[in-house]
Every structure is written in structure tokens, then in C-alpha cells.
N, C-alpha and C positions, 0 to 999 in steps of 0.2 A: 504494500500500500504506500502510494507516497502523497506527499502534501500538495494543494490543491497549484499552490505559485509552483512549486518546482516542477510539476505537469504542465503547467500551461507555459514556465519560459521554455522548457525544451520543445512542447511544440511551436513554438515560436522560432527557433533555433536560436532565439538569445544571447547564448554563450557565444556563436561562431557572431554576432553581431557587436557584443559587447567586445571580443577579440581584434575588431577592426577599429574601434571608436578609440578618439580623443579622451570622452570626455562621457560618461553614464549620468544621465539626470531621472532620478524619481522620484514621488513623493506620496504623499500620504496625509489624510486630512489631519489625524492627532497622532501623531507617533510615539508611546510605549513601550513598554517593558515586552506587553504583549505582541506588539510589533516584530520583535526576532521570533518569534514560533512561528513561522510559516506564513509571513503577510509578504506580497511578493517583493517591497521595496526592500527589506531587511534580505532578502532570497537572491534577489536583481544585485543589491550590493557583496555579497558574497562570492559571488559567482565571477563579479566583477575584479575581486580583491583575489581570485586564483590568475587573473590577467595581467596585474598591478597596474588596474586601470583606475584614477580617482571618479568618486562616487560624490553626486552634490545631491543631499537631500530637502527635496522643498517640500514644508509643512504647514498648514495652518496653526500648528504649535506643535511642541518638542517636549515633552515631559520625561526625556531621557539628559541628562545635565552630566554624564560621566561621559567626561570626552575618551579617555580609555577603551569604552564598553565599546564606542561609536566603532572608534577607529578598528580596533581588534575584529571588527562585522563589515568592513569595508568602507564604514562612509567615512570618506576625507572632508566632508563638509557640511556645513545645516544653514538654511538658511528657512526660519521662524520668523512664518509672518505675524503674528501674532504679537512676536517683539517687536516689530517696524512699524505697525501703524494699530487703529484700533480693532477690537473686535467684531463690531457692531461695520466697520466701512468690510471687512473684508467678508462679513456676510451678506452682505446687501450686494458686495460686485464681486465675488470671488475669480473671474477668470482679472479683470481690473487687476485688482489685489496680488495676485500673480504676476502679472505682469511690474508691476511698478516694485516688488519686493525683491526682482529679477533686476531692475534697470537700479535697486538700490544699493543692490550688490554686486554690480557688474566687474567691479576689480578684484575680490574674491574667483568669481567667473575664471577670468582674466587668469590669475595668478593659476589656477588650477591645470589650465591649460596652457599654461607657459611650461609647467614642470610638473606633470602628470604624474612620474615615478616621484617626487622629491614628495609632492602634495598626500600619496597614499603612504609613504617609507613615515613621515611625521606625522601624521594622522590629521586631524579638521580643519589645522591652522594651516593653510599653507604657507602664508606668513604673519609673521605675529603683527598684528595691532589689536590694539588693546580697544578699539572705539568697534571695531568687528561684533568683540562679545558684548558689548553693550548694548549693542542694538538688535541682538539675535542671528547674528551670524558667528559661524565659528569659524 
């Protein structure tokens, strides 16, 4: 028997996709604990992390805060909209809300894809700034 994400990325062929990519982007509306048992972003970034491809996780929020846990599961990043602007804007426009949480982070982005292997080797920061974690990027 296997779990429901790692059935649907292999038919997807995922892995040989993830293999070719710069850069893996998924997300997930609240990401948790519960999130690594088989939800497919925490499955997508594993899969990703056998390729040492970085992993950018965008989420309406992050209730995951150990950057260790992140990185040891493949994601080299998180960007938590939830932290960037309000609750209440990014449920009324949530594709908006994506978008501007993406354009708020776009040097994070940037940095990931500058240095793929360095971004996944240190785990969510790919470079440090401190004004990153303040605003819900890692």
C-alpha cells in the first residue's frame, strides 16, 4: 500500500521532472506537523532533496518554526503569507495574495536559484538576512 502523494507524483513522473528543474515550488494552505505524513508538498520536497534540488515552500501559514525539521525534509525555503500581509486580504484574494507574497520575496527566489546546491547543503536560508525571518520568509 502506498500513500496517496507518492502514487500520484510517480504517476506524474515527478521525480524525472523534479531531476530536470532549477528550482521545485509547492505549497500548501497550512503546513504542519501533519504535513510530512504523506501530504504531497512535504513528499514533492523529499523527492526533490534525493536530486539536491532546492525546495520553496509557499503557504498561507507555517506552523512548522524548526528550521532543522524543514531542511532535513527538503525545503530550502518558506515563504508564509500569512506573515507578509493580513489574514482577512489573503482570504478575500488568495490567488492576489500569492502573487504579491511571491513578488515580496523575489530575492529569496533569486538567491535560490542562483545557488541551488548551496540553498539545499544550508537548509531555508539561503542567505542570511535577518529582515527575511521577520516577515515570514526563511
Amino acid at each position: 500500500l502506498a500513500s496517496g502523494s507518492d502514487f500520484v507524483l510517480e504517476r506524474l513522473g515527478f521525480e524525472r521532472a523534479a531531476a530536470a528543474a532549477d528550482l521545485i515550488v509547492t505549497g500548501e494552505g497550512r503546513f504542519d506537523e501533519q504535513s510530512f505524513r504523506g501530504k504531497a508538498p512535504a513528499a514533492a520536497a523529499r523527492l526533490a532533496l534525493l536530486h539536491r534540488k532546492p525546495v520553496l515552500l509557499i503557504c498561507g501559514s507555517c506552523a512548522v518554526k524548526d528550521r532543522r525539521r524543514l531542511s532535513r525534509n527538503g525545503i530550502s525555503a518558506v515563504i508564509a503569507l500569512d506573515e507578509l500581509m493580513p489574514m482577512r486580504e489573503i482570504m478575500a484574494s488568495p490567488a492576489a495574495s500569492l502573487s504579491k507574497g511571491v513578488l515580496m520575496s523575489r530575492a529569496l527566489v533569486a538567491a535560490l536559484l542562483e545557488s541551488p546546491g548551496a540553498a539545499v547543503s544550508r537548509g531555508h536560508r539561503a542567505r542570511k538576512r535577518k529582515s527575511w525571518t521577520k516577515r515570514g520568509i526563511f
